[in-house]
C-alpha positions as CSV (number, residue, x, y, z in Angstrom):
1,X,80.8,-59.3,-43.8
2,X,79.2,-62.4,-45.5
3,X,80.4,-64.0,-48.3
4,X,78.6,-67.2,-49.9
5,X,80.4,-69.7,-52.0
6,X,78.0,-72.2,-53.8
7,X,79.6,-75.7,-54.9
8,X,78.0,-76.4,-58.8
9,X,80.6,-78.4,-60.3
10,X,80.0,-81.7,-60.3
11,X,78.7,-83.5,-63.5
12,X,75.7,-85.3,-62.1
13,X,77.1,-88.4,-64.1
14,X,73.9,-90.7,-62.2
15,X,71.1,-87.9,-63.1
16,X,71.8,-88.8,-66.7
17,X,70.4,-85.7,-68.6
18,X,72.0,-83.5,-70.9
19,X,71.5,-80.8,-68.3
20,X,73.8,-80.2,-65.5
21,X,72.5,-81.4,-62.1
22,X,72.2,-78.3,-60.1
23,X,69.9,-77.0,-63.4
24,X,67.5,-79.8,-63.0
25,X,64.0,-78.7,-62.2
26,X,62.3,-78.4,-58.5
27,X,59.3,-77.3,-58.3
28,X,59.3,-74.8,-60.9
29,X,62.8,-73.5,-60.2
30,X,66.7,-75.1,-60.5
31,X,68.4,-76.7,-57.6
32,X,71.0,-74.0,-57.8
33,X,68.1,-71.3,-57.6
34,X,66.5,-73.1,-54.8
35,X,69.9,-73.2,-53.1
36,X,70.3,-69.5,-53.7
37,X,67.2,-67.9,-52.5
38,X,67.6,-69.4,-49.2
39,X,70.7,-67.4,-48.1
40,X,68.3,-64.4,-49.3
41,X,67.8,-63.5,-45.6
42,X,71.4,-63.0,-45.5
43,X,72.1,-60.5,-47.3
44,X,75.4,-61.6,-48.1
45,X,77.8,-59.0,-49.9
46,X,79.7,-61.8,-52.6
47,X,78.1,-65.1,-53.9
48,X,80.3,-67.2,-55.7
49,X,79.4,-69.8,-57.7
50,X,81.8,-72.2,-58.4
51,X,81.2,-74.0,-61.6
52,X,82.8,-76.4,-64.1
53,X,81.0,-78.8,-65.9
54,X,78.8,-77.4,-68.1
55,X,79.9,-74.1,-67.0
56,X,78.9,-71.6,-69.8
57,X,75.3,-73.3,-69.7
58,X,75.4,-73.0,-65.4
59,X,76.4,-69.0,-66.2
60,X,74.4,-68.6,-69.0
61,X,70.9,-69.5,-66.7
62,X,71.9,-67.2,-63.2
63,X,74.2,-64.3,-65.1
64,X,70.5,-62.2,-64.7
65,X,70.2,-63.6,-61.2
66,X,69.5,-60.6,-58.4
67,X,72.0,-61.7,-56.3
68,X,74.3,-60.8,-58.8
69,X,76.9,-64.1,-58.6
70,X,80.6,-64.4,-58.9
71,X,81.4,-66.8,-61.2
72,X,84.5,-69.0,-60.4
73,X,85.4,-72.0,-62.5
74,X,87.1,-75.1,-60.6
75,X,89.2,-77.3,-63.5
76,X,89.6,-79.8,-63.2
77,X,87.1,-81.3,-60.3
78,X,89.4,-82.4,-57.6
79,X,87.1,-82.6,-54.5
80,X,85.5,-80.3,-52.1
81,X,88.7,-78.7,-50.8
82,X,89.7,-77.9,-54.2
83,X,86.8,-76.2,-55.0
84,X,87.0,-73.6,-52.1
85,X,91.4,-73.6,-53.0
86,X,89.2,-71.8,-56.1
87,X,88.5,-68.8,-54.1
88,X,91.8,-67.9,-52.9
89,X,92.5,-65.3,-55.4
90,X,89.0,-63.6,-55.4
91,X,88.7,-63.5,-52.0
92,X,92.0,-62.3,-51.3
93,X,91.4,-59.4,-49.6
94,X,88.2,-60.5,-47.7
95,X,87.8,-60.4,-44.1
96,X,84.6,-61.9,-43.1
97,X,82.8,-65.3,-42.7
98,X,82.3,-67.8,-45.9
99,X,79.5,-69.9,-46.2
100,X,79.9,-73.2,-47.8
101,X,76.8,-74.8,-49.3
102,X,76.4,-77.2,-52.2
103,X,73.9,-76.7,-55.6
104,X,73.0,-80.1,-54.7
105,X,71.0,-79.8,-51.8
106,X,67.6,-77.6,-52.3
107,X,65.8,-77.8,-49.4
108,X,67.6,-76.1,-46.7
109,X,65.6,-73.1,-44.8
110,X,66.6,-69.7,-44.5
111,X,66.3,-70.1,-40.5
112,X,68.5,-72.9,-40.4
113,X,71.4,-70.8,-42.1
114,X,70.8,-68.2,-39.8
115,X,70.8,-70.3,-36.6
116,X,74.1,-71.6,-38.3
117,X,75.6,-67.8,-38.7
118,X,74.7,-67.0,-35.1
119,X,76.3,-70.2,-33.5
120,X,79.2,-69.1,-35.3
121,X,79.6,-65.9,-34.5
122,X,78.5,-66.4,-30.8
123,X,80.7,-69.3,-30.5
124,X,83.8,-67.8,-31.8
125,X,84.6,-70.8,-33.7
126,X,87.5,-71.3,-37.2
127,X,84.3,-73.4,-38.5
128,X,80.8,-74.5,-37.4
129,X,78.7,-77.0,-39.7
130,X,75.6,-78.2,-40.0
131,X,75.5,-82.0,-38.5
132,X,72.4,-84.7,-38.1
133,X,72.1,-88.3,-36.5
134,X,70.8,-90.7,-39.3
135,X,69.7,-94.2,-38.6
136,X,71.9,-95.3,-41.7
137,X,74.6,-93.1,-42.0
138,X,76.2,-95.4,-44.9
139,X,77.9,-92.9,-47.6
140,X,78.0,-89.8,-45.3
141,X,81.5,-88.4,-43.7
142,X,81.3,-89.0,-39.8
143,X,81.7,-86.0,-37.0
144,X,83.5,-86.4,-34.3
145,X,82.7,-84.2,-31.3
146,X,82.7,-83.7,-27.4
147,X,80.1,-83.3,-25.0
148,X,80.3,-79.7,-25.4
149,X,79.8,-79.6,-29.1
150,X,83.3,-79.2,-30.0
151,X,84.1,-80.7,-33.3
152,X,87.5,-83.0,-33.3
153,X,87.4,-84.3,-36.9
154,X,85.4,-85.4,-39.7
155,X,86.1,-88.6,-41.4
156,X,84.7,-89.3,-45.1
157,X,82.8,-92.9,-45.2
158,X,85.2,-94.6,-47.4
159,X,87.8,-93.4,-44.7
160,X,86.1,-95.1,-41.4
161,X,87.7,-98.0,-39.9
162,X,84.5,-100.2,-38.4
163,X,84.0,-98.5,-35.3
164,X,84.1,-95.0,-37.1
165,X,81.5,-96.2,-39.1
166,X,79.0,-97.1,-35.7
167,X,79.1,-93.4,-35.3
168,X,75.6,-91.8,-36.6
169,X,76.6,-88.2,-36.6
170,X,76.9,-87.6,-40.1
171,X,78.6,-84.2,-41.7
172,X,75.6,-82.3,-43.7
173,X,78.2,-80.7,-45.8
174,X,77.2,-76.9,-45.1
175,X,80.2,-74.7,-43.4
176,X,80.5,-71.4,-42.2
177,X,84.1,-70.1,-42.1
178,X,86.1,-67.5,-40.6
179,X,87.7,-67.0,-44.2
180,X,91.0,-65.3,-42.9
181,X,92.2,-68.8,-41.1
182,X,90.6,-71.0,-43.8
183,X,92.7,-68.8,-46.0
184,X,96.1,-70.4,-44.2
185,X,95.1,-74.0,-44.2
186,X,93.5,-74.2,-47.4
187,X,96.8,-74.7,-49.5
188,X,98.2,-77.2,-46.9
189,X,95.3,-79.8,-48.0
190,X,96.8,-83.3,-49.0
191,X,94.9,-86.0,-51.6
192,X,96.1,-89.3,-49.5
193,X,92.6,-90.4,-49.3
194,X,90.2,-93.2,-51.0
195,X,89.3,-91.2,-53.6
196,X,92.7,-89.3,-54.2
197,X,90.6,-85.9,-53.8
198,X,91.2,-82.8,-51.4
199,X,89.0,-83.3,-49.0
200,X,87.4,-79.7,-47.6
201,X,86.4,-81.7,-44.3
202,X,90.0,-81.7,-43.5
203,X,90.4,-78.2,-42.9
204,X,88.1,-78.8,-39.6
205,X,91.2,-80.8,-38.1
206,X,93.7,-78.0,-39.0
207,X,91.7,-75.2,-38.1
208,X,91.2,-76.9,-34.3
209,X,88.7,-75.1,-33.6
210,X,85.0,-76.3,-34.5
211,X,81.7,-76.7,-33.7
212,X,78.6,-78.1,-35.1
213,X,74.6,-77.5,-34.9
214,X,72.2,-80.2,-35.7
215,X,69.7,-80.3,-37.9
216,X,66.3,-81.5,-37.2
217,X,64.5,-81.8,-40.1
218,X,66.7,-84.4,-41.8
219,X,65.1,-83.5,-45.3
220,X,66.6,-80.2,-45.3
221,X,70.1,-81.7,-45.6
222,X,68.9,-84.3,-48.4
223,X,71.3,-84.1,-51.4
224,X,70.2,-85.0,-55.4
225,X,72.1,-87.4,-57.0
226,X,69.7,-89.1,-59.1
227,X,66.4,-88.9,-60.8
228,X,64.8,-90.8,-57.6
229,X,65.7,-88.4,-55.3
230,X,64.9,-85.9,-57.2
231,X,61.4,-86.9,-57.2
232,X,61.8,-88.0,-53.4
233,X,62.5,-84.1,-53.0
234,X,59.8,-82.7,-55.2
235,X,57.4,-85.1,-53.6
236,X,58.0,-83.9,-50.2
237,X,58.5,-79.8,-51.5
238,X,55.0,-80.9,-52.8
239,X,53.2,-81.8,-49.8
240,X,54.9,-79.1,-47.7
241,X,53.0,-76.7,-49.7
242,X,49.7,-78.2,-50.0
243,X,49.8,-78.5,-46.3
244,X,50.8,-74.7,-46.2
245,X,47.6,-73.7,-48.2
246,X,45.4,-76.3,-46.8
247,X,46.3,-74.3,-43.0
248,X,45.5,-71.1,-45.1
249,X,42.2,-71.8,-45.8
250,X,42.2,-73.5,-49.5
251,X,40.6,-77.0,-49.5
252,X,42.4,-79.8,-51.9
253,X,39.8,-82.2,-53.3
254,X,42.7,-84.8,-54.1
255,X,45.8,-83.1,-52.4
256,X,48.3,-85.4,-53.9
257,X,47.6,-85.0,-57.5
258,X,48.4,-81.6,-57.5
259,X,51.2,-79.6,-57.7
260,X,51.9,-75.9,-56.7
261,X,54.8,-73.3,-57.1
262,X,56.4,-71.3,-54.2
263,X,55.4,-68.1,-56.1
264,X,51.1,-69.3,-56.2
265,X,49.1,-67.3,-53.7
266,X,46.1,-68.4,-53.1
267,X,42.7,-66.5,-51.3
268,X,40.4,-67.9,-48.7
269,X,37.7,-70.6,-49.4
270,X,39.6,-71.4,-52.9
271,X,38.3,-75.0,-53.7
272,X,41.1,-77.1,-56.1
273,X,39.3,-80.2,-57.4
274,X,42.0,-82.7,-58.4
275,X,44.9,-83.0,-61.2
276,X,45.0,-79.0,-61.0
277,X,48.5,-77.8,-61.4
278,X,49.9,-73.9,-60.5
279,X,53.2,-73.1,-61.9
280,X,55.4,-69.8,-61.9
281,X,53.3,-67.0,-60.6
282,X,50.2,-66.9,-59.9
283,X,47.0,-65.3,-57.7
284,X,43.9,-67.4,-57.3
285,X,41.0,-65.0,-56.0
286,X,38.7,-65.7,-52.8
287,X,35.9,-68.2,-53.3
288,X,37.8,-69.7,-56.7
289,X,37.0,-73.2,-58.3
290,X,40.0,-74.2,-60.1
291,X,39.2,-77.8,-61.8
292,X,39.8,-80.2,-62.0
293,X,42.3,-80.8,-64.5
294,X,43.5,-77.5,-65.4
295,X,47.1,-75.9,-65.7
296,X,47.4,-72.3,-64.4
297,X,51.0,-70.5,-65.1
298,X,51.6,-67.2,-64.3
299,X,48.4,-65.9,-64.5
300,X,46.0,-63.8,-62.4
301,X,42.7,-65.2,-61.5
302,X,39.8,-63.0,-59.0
303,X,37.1,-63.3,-57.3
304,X,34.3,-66.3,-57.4
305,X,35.9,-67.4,-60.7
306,X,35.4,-70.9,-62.1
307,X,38.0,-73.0,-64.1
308,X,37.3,-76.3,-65.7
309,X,39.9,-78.2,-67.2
310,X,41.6,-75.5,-68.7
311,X,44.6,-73.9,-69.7
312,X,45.8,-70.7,-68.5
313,X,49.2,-68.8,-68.8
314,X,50.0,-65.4,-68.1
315,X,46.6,-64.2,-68.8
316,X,44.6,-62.0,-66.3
317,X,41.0,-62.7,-65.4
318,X,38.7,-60.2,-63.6
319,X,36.2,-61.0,-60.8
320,X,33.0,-63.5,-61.3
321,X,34.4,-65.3,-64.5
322,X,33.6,-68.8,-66.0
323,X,36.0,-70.3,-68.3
324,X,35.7,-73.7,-69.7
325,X,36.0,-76.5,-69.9
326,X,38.9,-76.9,-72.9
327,X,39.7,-73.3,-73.0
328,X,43.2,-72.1,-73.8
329,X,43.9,-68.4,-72.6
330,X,47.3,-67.6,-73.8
331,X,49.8,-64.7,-72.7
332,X,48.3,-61.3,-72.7
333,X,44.7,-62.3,-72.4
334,X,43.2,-60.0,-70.1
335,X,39.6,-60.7,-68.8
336,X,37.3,-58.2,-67.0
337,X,34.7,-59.2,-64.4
338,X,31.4,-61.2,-65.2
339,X,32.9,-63.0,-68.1
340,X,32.0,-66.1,-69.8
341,X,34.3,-68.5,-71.4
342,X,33.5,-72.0,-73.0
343,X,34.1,-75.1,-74.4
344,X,36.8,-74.9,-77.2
345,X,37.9,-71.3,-77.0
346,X,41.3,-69.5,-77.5
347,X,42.3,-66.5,-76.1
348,X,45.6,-64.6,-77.0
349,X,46.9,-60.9,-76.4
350,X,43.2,-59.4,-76.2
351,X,41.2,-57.9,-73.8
352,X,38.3,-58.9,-73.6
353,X,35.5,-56.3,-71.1
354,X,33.0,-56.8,-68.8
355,X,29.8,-59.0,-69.6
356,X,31.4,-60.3,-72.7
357,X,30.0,-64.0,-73.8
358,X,32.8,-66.1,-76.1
359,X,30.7,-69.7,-75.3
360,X,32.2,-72.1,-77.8
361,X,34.6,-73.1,-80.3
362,X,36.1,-69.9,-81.2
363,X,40.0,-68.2,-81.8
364,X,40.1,-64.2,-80.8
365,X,43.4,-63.2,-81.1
366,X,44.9,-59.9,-81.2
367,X,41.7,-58.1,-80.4
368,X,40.1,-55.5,-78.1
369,X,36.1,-56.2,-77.5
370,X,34.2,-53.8,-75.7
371,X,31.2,-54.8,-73.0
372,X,28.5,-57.5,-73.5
373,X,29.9,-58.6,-77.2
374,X,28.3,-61.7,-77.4
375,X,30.5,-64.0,-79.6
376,X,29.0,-67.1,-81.3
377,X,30.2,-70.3,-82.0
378,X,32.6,-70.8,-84.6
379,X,33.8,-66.9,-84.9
380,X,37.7,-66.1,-85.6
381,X,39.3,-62.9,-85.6
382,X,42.1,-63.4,-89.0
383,X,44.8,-61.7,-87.4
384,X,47.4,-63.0,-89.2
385,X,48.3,-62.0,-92.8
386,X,51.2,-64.1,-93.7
387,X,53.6,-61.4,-92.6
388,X,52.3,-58.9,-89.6
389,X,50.1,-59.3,-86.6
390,X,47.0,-56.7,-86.9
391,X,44.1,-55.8,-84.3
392,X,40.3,-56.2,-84.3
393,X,38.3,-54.0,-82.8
394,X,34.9,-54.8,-81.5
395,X,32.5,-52.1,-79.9
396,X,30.1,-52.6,-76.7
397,X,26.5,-54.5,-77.3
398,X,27.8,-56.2,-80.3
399,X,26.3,-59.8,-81.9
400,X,28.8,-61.3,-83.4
401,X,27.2,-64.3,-85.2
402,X,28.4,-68.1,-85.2
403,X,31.0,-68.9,-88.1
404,X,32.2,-65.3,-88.7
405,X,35.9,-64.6,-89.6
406,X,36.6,-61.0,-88.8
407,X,39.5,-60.0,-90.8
408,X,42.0,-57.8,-89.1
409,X,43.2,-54.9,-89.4
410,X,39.2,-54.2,-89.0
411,X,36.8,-52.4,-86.8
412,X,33.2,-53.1,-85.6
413,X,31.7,-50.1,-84.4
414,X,29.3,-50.6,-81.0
415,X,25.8,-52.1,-81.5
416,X,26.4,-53.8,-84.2
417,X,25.1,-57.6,-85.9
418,X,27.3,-59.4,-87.8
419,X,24.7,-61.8,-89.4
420,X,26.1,-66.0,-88.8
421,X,28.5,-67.1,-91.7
422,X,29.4,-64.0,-93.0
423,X,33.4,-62.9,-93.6
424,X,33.6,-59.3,-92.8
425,X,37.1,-57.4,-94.6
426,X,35.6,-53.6,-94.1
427,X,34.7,-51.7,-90.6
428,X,31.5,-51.1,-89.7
429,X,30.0,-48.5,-88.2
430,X,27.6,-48.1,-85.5
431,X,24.5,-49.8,-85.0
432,X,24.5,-51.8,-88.8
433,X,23.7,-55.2,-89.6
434,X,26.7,-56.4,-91.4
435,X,26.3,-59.6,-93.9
436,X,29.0,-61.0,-96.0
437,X,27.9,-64.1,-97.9
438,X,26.6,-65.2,-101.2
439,X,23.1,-65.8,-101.4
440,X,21.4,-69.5,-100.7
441,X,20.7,-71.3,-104.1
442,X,18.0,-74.4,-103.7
443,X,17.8,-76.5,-107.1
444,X,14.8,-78.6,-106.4
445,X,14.4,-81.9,-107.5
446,X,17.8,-82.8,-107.8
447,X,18.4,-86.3,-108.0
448,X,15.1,-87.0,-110.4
């Protein structure tokens, strides 16, 4: 049995933003997610997410979360130890191991946990935690431990007498407990300290029985306490991807300014030319151009499909597509193969099917277009009418001329020419010419 407590109480006074500190962006997801997914692997049976300032907001954003969270509120905030005093009531009757992590700290692996789990299990221990030597361990609580790994105390930096403080094995902050003796020495925690808190470090010393694993990768165990570390954090999350997909076989014209989210997949030979950003979802297609300056969000994108700066979010695009430069495919837009795209376009909720041609400076929203519809320049569907959202409906082969508004709810039947200029109100049926505008006066002689 696994139970996982997650510390996500703290103001974040030195982030200063309105938003909590373990809700502040990573990446494309919070801390507190980040922190989450990574005991995934797990499979622990209770999370608990200890909360208190800001706490309705902290529940309100991971109440849907799969791992279906506990929530416990710590009030007021009166240290580590306190927090995890917080759990004595709903894990009364729990018998397994607790993991201690903090919201704070995003960028710990899934293998490192599990390395952590085994040592502790295989070692017997009341507590292991994660442990790392830093060349300037100022502001991190010191380990104390034998040659055999065997943990005597930990001592918080304010704490340290001078020598204490030449120690560089710092405490990482991340515990995994045999809950059924933290249970005993939990409520025997005293606040005689520098900061007049309860101190979870000092259960290692009355448990007596503790070990520690160290971490290699020091940036795993990086905590956030300020807008510069966060951007120390997503810088690095940053590069670990790119250097992920650059392995995979997708080449980065100017690696470092663009960013990516976990969730993007990318195919073979994809080519991202620079200032290209991929956030929440998305699936970039074999033999891609993406770029540069476009902004993909959870969208699907196939095949041999070119992108120039661009906007795209959670719209769908088929096989051997162009789009751009400055279009704008909104949500819904679903594109079938051998597409064309252009300068100036917007696409929202449509589909749009194969061998279609929308080149230039047009809006078709709310509409379904059969095959090789050739849009021209200037052409708007009028879905809008002040009240209700209705469709237009454009058959294969059709010639839609430049400056048309098509006004929806409406019907264009296949084969059909919509001559330039023209604002069509009533279907039309197959294979018509369809005209709608007054007829060209020419006074000559004008000015004389």
């Amino acid at each position: 049995m696994l139970a996982v407590a997650v510390l996500a109480a703290g103001k974040g006074t030195r982030m200063k933003s309105s938003l909590p500190k373990v809700l502040q962006p990573l990446a494309g997801a919070t801390l507190l997610e980040r922190v989450i997914k990574c005991t995934n692997s797990l499979e622990p049976n209770r999370l608990l997410l200890i909360v208190g300032h800001q706490a309705e907001r902290v529940q309100q954003q991971l109440q849907a979360h799969p791992g279906k969270p506990e929530f416990v509120i710590q009030q007021p905030q009166n240290g580590t130890g306190h927090a995890i005093q917080q759990l004595l009531e709903p894990l009364s009757d729990f018998k397994g191991d607790l993991l201690v992590l903090n919201g704070d700290v995003p960028l710990l692996r899934a293998e490192t946990l599990e390395k952590l789990l085994q040592l502790h299990r295989n070692s017997g221990s009341s507590v292991s935690l994660l442990a790392a030597h830093l060349e300037n361990p100022k502001g991190y609580g010191r380990v104390f431990s034998n040659e055999n790994g065997r943990v005597d105390q930990i001592i918080e930096d304010r704490d340290c007498d001078e020598s204490q403080r030449l120690n560089t094995l710092i405490n990482a902050g991340i515990y995994c407990f045999k809950w059924t003796e933290l249970q005993k020495v939990l409520p025997k925690l005293k606040s005689d300290n520098d900061q007049g808190e309860l101190y979870l470090t000092d259960t290692v010393k009355l448990l007596g029985n503790a070990t520690h694993l160290e971490v290699n990768d020091i940036s795993e165990i990086t905590g956030i306490n300020d807008r510069c570390q966060l951007a120390e954090c997503e810088s690095y999350l940053q590069k670990r991807l790119r250097e992920h997909w650059l392995k995979e076989g997708v080449s980065f014209i100017d690696p470092t300014s663009c960013t990516i989210s976990e969730e993007t997949r990318f195919g073979k030979d994809v080519v991202v030319e620079p200032q290209c950003h991929f956030r929440g979802e998305c699936s970039i297609g074999n033999f891609s151009k993406i770029g540069p300056g476009s902004v993909i969000t959870n969208s699907s994108i196939g095949e041999n499909v070119s992108v120039l700066m661009s906007v795209i979010n959670g719209a769908t695009i088929g096989d051997n597509c162009s789009v751009g430069p400055f279009a704008h495919l909104r949500p819904e837009a679903i594109i079938a193969a051998e597409v064309r795209i252009g300068n100036f376009v917007e696409i929202k909720k449509s589909k749009i099917a194969t061998g279609c041609k929308i080149n230039h400076l047009s809006y078709i929203g709310d509409a379904i277009l059969g095959s090789n519809v050739n849009i021209g320049a200037g052409t708007i569907t009028a879905n809008y009418d002040g009240k209700t959202k209705h469709i237009s409906l454009i058959g294969n082969q059709c010639k839609i001329g430049a400056n048309t508004v098509l006004v929806a709810p409406i019907e264009i039947g296949n084969n059909v020419v919509v001559g330039a200029g023209s604002t069509i109100t009533k279907d039309v049926p197959d294979g018509s010419l369809a005209i709608a505008r007054s007829r060209q006066y020419t006074k000559e002689d004008y000015h004389d």
